[in-house]
C-alpha positions in Angstrom: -19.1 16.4 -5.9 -20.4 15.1 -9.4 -17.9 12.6 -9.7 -18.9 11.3 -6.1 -22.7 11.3 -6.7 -22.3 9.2 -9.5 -20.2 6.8 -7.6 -23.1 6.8 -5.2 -26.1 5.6 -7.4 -23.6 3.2 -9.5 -22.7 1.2 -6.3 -26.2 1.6 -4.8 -27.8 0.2 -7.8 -26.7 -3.2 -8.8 -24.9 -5.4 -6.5 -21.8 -6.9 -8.7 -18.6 -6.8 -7.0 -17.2 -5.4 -10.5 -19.6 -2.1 -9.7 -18.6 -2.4 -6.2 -14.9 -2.1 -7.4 -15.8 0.9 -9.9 -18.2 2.5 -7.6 -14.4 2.4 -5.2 -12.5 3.8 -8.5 -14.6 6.6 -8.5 -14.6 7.3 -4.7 -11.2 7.4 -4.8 -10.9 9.9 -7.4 -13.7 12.3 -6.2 -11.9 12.3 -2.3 -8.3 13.2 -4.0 -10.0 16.2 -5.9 -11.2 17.5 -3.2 -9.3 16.4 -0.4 -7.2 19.8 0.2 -9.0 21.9 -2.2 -11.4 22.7 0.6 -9.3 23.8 2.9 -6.9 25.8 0.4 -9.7 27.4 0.0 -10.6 28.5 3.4 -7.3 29.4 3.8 -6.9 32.1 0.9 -10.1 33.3 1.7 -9.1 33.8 5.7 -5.7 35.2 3.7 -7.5 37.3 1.8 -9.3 39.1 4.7 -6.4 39.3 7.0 -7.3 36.4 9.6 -4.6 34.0 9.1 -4.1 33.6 12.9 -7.4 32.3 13.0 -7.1 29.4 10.9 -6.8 26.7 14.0 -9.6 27.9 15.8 -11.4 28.5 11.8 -10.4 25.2 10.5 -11.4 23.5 13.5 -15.2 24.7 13.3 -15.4 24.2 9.7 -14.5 20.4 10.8 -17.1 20.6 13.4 -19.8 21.8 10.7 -18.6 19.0 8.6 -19.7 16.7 11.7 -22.6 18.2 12.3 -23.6 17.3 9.3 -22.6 13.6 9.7 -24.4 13.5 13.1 -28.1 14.7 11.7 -27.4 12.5 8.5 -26.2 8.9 10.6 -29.8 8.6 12.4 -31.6 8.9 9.0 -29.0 6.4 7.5 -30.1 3.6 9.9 -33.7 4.7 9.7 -33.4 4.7 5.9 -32.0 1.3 6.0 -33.9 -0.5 7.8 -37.1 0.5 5.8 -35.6 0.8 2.5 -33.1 -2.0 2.8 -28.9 -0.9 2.9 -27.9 -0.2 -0.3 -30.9 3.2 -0.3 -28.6 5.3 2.2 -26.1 5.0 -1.1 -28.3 5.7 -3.3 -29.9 9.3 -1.3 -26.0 10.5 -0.4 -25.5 11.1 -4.2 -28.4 14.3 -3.3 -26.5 15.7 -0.5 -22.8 15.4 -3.3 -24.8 17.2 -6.0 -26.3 19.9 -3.7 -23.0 20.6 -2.3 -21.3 20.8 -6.2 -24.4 23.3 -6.9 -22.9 25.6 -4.1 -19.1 24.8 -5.1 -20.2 26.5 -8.7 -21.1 29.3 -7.1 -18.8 29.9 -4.6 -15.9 32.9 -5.5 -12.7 32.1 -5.8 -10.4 33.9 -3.1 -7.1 36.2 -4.1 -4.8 34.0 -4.9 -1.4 35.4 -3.2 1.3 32.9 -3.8 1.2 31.4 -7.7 3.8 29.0 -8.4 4.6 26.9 -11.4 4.0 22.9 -10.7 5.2 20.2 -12.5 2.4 18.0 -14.3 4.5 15.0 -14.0 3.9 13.3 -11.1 7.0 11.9 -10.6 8.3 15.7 -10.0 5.9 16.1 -7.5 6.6 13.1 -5.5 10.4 13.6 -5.4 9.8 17.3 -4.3 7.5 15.9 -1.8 9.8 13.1 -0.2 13.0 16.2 -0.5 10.7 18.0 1.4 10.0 15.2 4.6 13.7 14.6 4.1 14.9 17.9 5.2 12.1 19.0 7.6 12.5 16.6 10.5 9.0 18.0 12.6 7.4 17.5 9.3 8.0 14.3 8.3 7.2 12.7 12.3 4.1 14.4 12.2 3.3 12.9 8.6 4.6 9.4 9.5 2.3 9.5 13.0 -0.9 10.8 10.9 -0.8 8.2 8.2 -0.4 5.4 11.0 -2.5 6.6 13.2 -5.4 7.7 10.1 -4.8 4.0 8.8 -5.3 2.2 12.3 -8.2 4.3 14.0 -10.2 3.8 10.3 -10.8 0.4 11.4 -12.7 1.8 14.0 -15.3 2.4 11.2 -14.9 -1.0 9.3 -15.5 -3.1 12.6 -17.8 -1.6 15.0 -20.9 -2.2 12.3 -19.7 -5.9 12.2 -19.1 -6.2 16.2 -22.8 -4.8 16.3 -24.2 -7.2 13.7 -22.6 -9.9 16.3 -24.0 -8.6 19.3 -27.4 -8.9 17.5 -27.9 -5.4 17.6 -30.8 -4.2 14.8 -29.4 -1.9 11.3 -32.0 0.6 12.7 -29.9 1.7 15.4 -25.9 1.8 13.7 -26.8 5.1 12.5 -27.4 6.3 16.2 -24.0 4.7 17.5 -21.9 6.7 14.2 -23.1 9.5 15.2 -22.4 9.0 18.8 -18.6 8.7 17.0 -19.3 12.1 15.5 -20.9 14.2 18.6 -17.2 12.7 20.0 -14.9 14.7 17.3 -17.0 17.5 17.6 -16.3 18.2 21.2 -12.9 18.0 20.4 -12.4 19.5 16.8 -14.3 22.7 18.3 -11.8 22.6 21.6 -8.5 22.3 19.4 -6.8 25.1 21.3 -8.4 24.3 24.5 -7.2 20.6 24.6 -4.0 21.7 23.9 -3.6 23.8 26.8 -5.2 21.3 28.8 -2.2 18.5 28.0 -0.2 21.2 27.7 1.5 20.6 24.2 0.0 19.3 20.5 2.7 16.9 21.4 1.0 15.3 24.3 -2.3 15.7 22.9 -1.1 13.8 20.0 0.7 11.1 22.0 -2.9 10.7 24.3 -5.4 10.3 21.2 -2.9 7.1 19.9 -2.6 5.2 23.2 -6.4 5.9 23.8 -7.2 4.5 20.5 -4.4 1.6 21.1 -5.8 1.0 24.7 -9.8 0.6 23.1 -8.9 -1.7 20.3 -8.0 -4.3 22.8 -10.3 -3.7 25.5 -12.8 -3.8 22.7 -11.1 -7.2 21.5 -11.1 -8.7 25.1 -14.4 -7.8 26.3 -17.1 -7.3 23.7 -19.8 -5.4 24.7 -22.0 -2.2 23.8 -20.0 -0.1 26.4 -16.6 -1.1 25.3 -18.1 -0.6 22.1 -19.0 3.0 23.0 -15.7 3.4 23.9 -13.7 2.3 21.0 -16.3 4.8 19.2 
């Protein structure tokens, strides 16, 4: 949370690409710290008070609270922008980061029930890690289809802003479409278990979310427009 405030003000102060770059750096390293930390934590902590069979229907409102937040904060981005000029959303998120390492300090740590010694030499890890896709066949498809799929539908993020900006559409109202993106994965990140039912596997729920985000990226492509636009979000 520090680590990513300061990223914040460095690459919403001066615009030099070298910043940019470092401002990147430090990005980087603040979403692989905690990148998994969160949930292992919400995880020992359901653990800890005997609700492990909770954890899909758990994890997928503590996603839906994380897009909450997203969806009040993407309005004021675009209002904040357009009065302030772009690079003062930057600068504000690094509040928001330090607020949130303020209540990381005094969180309590859960029970921890499993300890087990890890290699500091990342080499190890990796080779246990690739061992481990090798043998578990499930595994390793569904890792393979979420890095794709993560990879491809995060341009979703990097081109609607530009397809706007063509359209002529004013900075002032970006912040509205994003979190017309986010009200999206919260109906669905609060109806985990429901969708599933509905397509009646996590297979085929998984197989419909690719080909819908295949099918948008070209209609999107062909016909430009704020619906398809809407769509693709």
């Amino acid at each position: 949370g520090i680590v990513i405030a300061f990223a914040a003000v460095l690459y919403g102060s001066v615009p030099r690409f070298e910043l940019f770059l470092l401002g990147e750096f430090l990005f980087a390293i603040a979403i692989a710290f905690m990148s998994g930390a969160d949930d292992a934590l919400l995880y020992d902590a359901l653990k800890e008070s005997n609700r492990e069979e909770d954890s899909k229907k758990v994890f997928g409102r503590a996603k839906s609270f994380e897009y909450l937040a997203m969806f009040i904060s993407a309005p004021l981005g675009g209002i904040v922008a357009a009065k302030f000029g772009l690079n003062a959303p930057m600068l504000f998120s690094c509040v928001p980061f330090l607020l949130a390492a303020l209540i990381a300090f005094l969180m309590n740590e859960p029970k921890r029930y499993q300890i087990t010694s890890e290699s500091r030499r990342y080499l190890d890890i990796a080779k246990k890690g690739i061992s481990f896709l090798r043998y578990h066949k499930k595994l390793r498809i569904i890792a393979i289809d979420g890095i794709l799929i993560a990879a491809a539908a995060y341009f979703v993020i990097w081109f609607y802003q530009a397809m706007l900006i063509r359209l002529n559409v004013p900075v002032f109202y970006f912040g509205y479409f994003h979190a017309f993106l986010v009200a999206t994965e919260i109906i669905i990140t609060s109806n985990f278990v429901k969708l599933e039912k509905l397509f009646g596997s996590g297979k085929n729920f998984l197989k419909f979310g690719t080909l819908a985000t295949g099918a948008t990226f070209l209609l999107v492509a062909i016909l430009p427009n704020i619906y398809t636009i809407g769509l693709f979000l």
